[in-house]
N, CA and C atoms as a LAMMPS dump frame, in Angstrom:
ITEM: TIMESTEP
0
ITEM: NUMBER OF ATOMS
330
ITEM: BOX BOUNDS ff ff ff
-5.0000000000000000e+02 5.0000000000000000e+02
-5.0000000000000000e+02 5.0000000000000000e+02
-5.0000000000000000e+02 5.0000000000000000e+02
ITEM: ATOMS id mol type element x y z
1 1 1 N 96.582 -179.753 159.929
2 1 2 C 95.183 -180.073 159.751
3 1 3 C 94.344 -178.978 160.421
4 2 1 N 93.205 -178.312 159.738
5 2 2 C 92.755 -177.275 160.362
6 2 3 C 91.387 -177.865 161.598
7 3 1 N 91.431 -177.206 162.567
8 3 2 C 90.631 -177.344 163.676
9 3 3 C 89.253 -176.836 163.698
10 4 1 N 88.346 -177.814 163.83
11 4 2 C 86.521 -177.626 164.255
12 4 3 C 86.386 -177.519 165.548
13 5 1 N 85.509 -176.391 165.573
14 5 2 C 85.483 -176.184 166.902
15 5 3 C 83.314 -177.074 167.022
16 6 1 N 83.415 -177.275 167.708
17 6 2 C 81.943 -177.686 167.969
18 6 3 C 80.767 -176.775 168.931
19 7 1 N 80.155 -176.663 167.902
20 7 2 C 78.58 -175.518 168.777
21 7 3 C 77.905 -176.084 169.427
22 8 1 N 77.246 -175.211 169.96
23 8 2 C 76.246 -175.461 171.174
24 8 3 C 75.072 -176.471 170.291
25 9 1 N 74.883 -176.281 168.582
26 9 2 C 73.963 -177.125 168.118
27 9 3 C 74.371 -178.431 167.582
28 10 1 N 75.376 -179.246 168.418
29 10 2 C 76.214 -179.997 167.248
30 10 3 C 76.892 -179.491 165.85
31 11 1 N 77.338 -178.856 165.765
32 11 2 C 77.7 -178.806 164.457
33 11 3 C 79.354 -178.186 164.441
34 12 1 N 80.191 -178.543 163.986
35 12 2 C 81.26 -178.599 163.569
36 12 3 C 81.36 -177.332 163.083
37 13 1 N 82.72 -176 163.388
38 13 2 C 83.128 -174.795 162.879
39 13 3 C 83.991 -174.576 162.695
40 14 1 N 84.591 -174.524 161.049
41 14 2 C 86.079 -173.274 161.293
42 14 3 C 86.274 -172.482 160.523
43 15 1 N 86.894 -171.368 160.585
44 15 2 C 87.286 -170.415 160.192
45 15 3 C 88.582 -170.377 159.048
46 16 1 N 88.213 -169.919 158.052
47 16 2 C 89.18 -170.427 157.021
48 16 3 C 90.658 -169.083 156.67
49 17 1 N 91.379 -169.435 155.994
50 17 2 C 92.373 -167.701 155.904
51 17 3 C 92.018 -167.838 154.465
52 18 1 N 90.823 -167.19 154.161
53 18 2 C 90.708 -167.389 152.803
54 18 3 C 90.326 -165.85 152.129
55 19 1 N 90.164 -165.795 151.028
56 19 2 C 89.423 -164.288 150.269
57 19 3 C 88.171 -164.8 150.418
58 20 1 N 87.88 -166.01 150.037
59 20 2 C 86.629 -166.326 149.034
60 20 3 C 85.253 -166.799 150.55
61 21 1 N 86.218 -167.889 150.976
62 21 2 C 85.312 -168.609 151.916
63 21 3 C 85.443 -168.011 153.278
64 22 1 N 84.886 -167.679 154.21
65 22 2 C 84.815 -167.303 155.574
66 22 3 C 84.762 -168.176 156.535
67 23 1 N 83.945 -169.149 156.456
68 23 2 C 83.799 -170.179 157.509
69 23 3 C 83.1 -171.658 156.748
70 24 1 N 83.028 -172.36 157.631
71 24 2 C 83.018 -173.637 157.204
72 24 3 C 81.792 -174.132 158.393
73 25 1 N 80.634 -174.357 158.007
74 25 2 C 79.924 -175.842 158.971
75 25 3 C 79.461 -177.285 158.148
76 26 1 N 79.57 -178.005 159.228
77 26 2 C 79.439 -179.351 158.864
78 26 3 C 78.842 -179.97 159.959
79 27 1 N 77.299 -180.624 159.389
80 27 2 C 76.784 -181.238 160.73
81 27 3 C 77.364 -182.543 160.078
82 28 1 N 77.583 -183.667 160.537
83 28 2 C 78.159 -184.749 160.592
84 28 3 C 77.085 -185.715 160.44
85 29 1 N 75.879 -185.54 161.303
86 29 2 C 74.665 -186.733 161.708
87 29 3 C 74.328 -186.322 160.393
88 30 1 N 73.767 -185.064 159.575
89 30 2 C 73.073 -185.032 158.529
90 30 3 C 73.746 -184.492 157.125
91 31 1 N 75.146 -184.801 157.407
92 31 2 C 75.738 -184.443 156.01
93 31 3 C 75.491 -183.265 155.422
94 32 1 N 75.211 -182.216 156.49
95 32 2 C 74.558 -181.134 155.913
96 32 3 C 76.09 -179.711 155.637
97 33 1 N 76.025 -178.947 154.694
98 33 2 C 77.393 -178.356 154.791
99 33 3 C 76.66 -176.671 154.575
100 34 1 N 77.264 -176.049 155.45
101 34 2 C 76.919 -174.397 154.863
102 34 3 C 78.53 -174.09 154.808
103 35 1 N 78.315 -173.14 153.58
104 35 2 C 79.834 -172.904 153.29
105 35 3 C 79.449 -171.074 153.523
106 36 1 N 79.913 -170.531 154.112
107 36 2 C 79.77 -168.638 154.523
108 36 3 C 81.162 -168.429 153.518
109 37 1 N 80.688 -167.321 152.616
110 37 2 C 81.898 -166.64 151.67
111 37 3 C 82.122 -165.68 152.29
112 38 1 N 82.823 -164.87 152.079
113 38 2 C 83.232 -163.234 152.409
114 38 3 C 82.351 -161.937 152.304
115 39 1 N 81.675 -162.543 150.869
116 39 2 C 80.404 -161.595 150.508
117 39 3 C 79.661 -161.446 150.814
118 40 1 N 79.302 -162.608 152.176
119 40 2 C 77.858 -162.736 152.787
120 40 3 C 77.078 -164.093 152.879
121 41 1 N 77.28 -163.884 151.458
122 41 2 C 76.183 -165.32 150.742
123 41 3 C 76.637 -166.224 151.685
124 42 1 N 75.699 -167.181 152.229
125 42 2 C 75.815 -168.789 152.849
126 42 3 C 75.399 -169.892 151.445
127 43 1 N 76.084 -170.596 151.879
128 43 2 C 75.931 -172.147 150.581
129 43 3 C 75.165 -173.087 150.941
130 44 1 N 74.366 -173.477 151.006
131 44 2 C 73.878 -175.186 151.406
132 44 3 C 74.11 -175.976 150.966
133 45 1 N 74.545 -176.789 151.442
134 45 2 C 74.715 -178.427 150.641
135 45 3 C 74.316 -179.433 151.345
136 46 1 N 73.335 -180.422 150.514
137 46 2 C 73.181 -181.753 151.65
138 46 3 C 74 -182.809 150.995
139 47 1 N 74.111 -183.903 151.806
140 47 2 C 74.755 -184.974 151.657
141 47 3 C 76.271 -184.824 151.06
142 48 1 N 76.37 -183.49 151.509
143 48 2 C 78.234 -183.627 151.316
144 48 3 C 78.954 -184.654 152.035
145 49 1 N 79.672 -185.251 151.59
146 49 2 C 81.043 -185.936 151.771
147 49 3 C 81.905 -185.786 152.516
148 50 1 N 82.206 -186.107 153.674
149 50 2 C 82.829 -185.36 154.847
150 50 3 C 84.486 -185.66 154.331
151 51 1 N 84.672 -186.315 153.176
152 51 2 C 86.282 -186.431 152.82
153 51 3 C 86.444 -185.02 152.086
154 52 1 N 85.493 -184.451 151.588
155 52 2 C 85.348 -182.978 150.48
156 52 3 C 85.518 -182.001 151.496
157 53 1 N 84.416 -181.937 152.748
158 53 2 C 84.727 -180.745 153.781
159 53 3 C 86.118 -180.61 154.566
160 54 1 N 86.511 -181.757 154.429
161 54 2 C 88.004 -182.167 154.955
162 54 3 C 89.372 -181.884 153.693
163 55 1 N 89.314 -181.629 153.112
164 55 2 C 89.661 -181.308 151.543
165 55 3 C 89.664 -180.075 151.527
166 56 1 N 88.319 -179.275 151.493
167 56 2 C 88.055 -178.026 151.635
168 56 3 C 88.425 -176.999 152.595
169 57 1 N 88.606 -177.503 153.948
170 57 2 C 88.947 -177.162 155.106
171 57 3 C 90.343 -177.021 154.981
172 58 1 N 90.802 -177.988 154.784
173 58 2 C 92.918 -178.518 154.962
174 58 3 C 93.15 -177.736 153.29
175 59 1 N 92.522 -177.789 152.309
176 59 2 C 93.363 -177.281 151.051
177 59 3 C 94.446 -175.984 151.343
178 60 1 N 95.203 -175.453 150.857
179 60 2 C 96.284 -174.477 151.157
180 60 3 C 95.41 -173.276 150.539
181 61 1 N 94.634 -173.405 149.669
182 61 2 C 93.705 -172.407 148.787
183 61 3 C 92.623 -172.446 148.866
184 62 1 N 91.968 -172.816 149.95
185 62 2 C 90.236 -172.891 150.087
186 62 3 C 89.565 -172.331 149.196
187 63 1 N 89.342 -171.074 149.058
188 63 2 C 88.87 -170.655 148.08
189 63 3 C 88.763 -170.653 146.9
190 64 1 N 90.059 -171.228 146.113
191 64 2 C 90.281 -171.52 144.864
192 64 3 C 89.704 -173.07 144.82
193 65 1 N 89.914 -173.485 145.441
194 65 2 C 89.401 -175.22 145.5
195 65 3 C 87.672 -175.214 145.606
196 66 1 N 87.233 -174.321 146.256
197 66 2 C 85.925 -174.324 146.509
198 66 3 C 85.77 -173.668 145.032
199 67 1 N 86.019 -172.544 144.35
200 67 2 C 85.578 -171.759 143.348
201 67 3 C 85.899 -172.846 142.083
202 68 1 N 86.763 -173.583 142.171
203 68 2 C 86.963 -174.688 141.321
204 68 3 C 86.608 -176.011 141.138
205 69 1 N 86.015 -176.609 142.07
206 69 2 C 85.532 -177.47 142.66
207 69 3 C 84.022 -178.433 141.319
208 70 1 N 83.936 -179.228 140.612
209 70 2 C 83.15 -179.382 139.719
210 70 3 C 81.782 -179.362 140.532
211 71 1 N 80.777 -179.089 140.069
212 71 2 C 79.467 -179.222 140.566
213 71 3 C 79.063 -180.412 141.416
214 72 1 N 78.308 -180.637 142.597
215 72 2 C 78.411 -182.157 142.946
216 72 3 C 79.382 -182.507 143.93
217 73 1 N 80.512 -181.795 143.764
218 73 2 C 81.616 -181.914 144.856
219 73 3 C 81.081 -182.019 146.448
220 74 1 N 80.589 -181.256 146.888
221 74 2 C 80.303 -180.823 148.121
222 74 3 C 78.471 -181.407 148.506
223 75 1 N 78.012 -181.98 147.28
224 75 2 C 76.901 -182.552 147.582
225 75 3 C 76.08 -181.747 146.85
226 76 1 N 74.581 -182.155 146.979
227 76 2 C 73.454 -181.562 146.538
228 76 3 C 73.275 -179.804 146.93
229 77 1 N 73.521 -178.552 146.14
230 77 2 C 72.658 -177.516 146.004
231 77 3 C 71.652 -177.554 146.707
232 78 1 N 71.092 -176.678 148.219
233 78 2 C 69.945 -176.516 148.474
234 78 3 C 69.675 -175.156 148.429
235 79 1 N 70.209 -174.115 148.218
236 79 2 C 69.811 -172.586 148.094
237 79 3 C 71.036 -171.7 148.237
238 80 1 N 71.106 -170.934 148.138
239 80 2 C 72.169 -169.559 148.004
240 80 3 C 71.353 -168.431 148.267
241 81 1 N 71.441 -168.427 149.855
242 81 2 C 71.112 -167.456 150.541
243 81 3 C 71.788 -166.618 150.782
244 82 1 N 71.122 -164.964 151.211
245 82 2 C 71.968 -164.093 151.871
246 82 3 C 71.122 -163.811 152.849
247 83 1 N 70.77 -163.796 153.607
248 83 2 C 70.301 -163.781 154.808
249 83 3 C 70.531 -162.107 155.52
250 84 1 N 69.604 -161.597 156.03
251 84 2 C 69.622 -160.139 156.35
252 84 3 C 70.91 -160.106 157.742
253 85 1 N 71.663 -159.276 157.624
254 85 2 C 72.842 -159.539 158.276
255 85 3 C 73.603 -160.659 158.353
256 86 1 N 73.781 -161.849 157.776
257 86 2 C 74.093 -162.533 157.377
258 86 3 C 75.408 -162.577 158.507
259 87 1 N 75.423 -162.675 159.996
260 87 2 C 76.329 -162.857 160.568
261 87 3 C 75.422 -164.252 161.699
262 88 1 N 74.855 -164.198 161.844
263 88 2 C 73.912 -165.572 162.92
264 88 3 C 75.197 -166.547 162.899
265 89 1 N 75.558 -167.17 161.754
266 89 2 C 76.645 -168.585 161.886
267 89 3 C 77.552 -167.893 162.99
268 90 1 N 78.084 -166.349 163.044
269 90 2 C 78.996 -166.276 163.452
270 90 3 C 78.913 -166.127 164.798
271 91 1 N 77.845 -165.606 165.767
272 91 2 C 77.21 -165.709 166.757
273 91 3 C 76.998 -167.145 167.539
274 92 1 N 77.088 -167.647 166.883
275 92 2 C 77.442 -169.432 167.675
276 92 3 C 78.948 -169.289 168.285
277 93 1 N 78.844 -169.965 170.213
278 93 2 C 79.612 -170.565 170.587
279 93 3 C 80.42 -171.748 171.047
280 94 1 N 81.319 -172.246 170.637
281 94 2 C 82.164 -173.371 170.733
282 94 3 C 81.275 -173.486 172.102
283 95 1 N 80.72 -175.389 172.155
284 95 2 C 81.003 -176.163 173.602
285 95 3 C 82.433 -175.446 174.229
286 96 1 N 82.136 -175.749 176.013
287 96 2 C 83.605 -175.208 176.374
288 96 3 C 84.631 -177.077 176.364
289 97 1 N 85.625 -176.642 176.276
290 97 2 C 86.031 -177.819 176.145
291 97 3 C 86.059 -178.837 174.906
292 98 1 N 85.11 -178.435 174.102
293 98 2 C 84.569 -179.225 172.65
294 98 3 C 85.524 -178.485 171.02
295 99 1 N 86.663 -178.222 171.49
296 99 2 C 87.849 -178.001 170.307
297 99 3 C 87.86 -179.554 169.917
298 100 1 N 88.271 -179.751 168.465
299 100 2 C 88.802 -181.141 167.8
300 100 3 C 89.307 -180.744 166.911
301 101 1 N 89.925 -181.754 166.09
302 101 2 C 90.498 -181.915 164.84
303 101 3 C 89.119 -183.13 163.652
304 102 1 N 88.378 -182.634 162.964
305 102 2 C 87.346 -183.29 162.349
306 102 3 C 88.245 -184.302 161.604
307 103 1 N 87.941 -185.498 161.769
308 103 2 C 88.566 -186.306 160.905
309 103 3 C 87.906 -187.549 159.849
310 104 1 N 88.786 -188.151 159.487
311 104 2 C 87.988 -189.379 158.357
312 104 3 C 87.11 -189.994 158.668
313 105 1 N 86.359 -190.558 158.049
314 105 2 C 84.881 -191.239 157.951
315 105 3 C 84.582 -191.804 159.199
316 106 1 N 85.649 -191.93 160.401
317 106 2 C 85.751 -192.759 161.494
318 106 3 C 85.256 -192.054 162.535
319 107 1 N 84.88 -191.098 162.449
320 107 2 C 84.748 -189.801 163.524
321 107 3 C 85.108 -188.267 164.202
322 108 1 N 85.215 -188.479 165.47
323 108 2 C 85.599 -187.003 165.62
324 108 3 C 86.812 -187.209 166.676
325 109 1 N 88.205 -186.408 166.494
326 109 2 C 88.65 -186.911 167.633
327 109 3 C 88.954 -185.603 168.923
328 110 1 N 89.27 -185.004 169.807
329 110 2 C 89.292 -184.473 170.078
330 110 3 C 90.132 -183.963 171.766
């Protein structure tokens, strides 16, 4: 099961071994999902499905699952940004101590 690390803003991080996808956030309180590709681009999604980011996260092919993924999957489209240096997500640091494993609808365990 792949590991979230948790930021200083609440929000859930990991790092994927992918081509396509780079990293993964998930705020939890607001269902909110940014998906970071390789190319730069960040994804928004609201009201994603925390069983999909968990799906997305654990798949063996992230990238193919995300690039395949039907529309809707991951929640509502809010923009497809590229953002000028487009590294900020990556500049966030883990709480110390705040490693977990993100899990089912039940919470966080850690």
């Amino acid at each position: 099961m792949t590991e979230f690390a948790l930021q200083l803003n609440g929000i859930w991080k990991t790092d994927l071994k992918s081509r396509v996808v780079r990293s993964v956030y998930y705020d939890e309180k607001s269902h909110l999902l940014a998906v970071e590709l390789r190319h730069g681009k960040i994804r928004l999604y609201s009201e994603a499905p925390k069983d999909m980011v968990l799906a997305l996260a654990n798949h063996r092919a992230p990238g193919l699952f995300y690039e395949l993924a039907p529309e809707g999957t991951f929640g509502k489209p809010l923009s497809r940004l590229r953002p000028k240096g487009a590294s900020f997500l990556r500049r966030m640091k883990p709480l110390r101590g705040q490693r977990g494993i993100l899990v089912s609808a039940a919470g966080v365990s850690g």
